[in-house]
C-alpha positions in Angstrom: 0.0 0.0 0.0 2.7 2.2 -0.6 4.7 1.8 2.7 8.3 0.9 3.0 10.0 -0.7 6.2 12.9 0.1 6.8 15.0 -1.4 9.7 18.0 0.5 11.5 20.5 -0.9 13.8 19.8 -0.9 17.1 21.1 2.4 19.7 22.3 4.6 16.3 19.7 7.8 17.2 21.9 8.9 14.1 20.8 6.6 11.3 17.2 6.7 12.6 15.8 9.9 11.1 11.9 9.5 13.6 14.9 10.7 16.4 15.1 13.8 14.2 11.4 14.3 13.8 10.4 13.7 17.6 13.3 16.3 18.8 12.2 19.3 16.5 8.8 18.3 18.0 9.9 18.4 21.9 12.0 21.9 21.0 8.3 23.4 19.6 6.5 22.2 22.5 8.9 23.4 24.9 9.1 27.0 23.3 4.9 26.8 23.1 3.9 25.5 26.2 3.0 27.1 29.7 3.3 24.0 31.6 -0.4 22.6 31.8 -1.5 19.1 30.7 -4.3 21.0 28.4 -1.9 23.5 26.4 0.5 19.9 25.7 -2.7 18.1 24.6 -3.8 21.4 22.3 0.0 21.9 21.1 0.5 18.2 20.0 -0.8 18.2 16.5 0.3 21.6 16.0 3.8 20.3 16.7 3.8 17.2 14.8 2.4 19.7 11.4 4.8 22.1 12.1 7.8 19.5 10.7 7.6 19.9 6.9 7.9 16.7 5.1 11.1 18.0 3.2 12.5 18.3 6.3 11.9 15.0 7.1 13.0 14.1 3.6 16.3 15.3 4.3 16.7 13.5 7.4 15.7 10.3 5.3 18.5 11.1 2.7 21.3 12.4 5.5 20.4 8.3 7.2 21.1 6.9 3.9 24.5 8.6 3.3 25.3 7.3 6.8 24.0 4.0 6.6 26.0 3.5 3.5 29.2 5.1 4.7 29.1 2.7 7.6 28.2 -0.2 4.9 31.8 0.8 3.4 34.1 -0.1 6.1 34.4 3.8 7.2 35.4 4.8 10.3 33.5 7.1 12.4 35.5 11.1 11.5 35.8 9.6 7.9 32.0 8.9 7.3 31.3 12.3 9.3 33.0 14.1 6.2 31.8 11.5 3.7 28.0 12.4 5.1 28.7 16.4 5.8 30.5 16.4 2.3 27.3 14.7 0.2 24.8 17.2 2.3 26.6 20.4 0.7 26.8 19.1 -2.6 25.1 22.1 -5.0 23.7 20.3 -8.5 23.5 22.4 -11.2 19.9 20.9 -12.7 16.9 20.4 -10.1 15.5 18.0 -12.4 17.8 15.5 -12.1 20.5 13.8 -9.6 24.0 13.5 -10.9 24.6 9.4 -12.0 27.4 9.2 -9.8 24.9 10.0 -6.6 22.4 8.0 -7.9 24.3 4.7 -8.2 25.5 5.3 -4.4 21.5 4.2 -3.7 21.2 1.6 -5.8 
């Protein structure tokens, strides 16, 4: 039905992007909240919309890069830059991905 399981490795908060998504959540409800049960309940759903699904998109893409850096034998400093290096890369076309980034998720 158009869902995709994914599964992470245990204890790695980052290769598992929901980490991401449930921290930006906590920081909204903290800088919107007084303190009482009923502002949490009303600021819930207004926290969870307020994470734009690029974002999350990103997060998704930033786990992959990691998850395959790790899949390459890479220590921990050198997949840092591999990971930091990929998520500054500027492509000159927004319709399409450069080949050599695509085949990294094939």
């Amino acid at each position: 039905a158009g869902h995709l399981c994914i599964f992470l490795p245990k204890f790695h908060c980052e290769l598992n992007f929901i980490e991401y998504f449930w921290g930006k959540v906590k920081k909204y409800l903290r800088d919107n909240c007084d303190g009482t049960f009923e502002t949490l309940k009303k600021n819930m759903p207004l926290a969870m919309q307020s994470v734009q699904l690029r974002t999350i998109r990103l997060w998704e893409h930033r786990m992959h890069r990691w998850m395959e850096a790790c899949r390459t034998g890479l220590e921990t400093k050198d997949a840092q830059f591999q990971v930091k290096q990929l998520s500054y890369t500027k492509y000159k076309s927004h319709r399409r991905v450069p080949e050599a980034v695509a085949c990294t998720f094939d």
